[in-house]
Structure formats: C-alpha cells, structure tokens
C-alpha positions, 0 to 999 in steps of 0.5 A, spaced: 246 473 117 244 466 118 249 460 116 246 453 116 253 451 116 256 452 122 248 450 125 245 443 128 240 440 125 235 443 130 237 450 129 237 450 123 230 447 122 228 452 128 230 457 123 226 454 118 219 454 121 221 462 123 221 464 116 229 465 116 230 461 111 226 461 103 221 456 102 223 450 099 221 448 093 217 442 094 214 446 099 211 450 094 209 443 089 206 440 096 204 446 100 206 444 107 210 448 112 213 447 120 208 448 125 212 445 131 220 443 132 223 440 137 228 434 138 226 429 135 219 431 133 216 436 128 209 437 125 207 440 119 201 442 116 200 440 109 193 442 104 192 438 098 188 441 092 186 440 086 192 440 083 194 433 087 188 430 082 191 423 081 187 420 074 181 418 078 180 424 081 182 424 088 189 426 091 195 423 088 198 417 093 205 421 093 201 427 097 201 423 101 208 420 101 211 426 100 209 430 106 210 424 112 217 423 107 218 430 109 216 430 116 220 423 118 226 426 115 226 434 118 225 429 125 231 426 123 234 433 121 233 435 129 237 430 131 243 432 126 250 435 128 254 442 125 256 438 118 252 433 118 247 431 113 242 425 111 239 422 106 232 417 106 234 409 105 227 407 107 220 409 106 213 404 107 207 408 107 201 405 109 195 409 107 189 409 111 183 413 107 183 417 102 186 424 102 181 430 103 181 436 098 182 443 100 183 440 108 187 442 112 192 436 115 196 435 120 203 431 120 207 428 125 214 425 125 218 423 131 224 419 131 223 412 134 231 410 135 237 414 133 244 410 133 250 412 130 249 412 122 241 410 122 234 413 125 228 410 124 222 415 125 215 414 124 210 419 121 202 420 121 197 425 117 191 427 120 186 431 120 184 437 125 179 431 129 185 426 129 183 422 124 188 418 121 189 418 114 196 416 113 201 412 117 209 411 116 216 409 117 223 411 114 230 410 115 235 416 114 243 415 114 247 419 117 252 423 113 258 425 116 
C-alpha cells in the first residue's frame, strides 16, 4: 500500500496522475486531471460545462481560477520533500477571453523560482490550438 507520508512531493503527484490515489473532490466540481509531472512542471487538462454557468451565461471566471490555482500549486507539490506541505498566499489571474464550453483545455503550471519557504509559479490555460484563455501567478509557502 502506498503511504503519502513517507513520499516527496513528485512521487506523490506522480502516483496521482497513475490513478493510485482517489480523485479529489475539486476534481469532480471542476473536472480536471493530471496529463503530464515532472519537477517543477505539471499540466492538466480541464473541461468546463454547463454547470459552470456564471448569471450571464458563460464559464464561471472561478473555472478558470480554480484550475491554474490547482495546477500553480501541484507544480509547487513537485518540488516538496517527505513531510512537508503548502498552502497558496497569492494568486493573480489574468483572464484573456471567454472560457469555452464543453472544450477541451490544456493548463500548464511550472514554478518560476524556489527559495526556502516561497515558490513562485505561473500558470496558462489553453486550447488544443494554443490559444490562451487565461494567465496566472501564484506564491505558495512552504510548510515544514
């Protein structure tokens, strides 16, 4: 049996793209999951539907927050030792256009620079054609 406690950050998001760990639940409210981890570098792909509808009609601005959020901080995750964890402090999203329905998109997170208890990442959410939708930046702290 697999035990996240005694694995790094990379392991441990490595084991969730293969499917070795459940689905977590903001997974299932915004469905996304792992296509690609490596160190310091995730993507995701992410489908937004109907039941991302904001008033007027389209997706919801916090689809797209929520899954450059998510990908920013397993980037983050990638870089993590045995014990430790973090938690997002900043997040500035830039929204570029309208979020499609039913299409499927592609986000990307990479950390840009690592200190001792601050990352900084960026993240994109594309289509399949590389059009950018969404841009963003986060700082996650390192917790020990």
């Amino acid at each position: 049996m697999i035990d996240p406690k005694e694995m790094t950050g990379l392991e441990i998001m490595q084991a969730f793209a293969r499917g070795m760990f459940p689905t977590p639940g903001i997974a299932k409210t915004i469905p996304m999951k792992p296509a690609e981890v490596e160190h310091g570098r995730v993507v995701f792909t992410a489908i937004a539907d109907a039941s991302h509808s904001n008033p007027l009609g389209g997706v919801h601005g916090g689809f797209a927050a929520t899954v450059l959020d998510s990908v920013t901080g397993c980037a983050t995750h990638t870089l993590l030792q045995v014990g430790e964890g973090y938690g997002t402090t900043d997040l500035n999203i830039k929204m570029c256009r309208p979020i499609p329905f039913d299409t499927n998109l592609i986000a990307e997170g990479k950390v840009i620079n690592a200190g001792r208890s601050l990352v900084i990442s960026e993240g994109y959410l594309r289509d399949e054609a590389g059009k950018l939708y969404a841009h963003a930046t986060a700082t996650n702290m390192i917790v020990r």
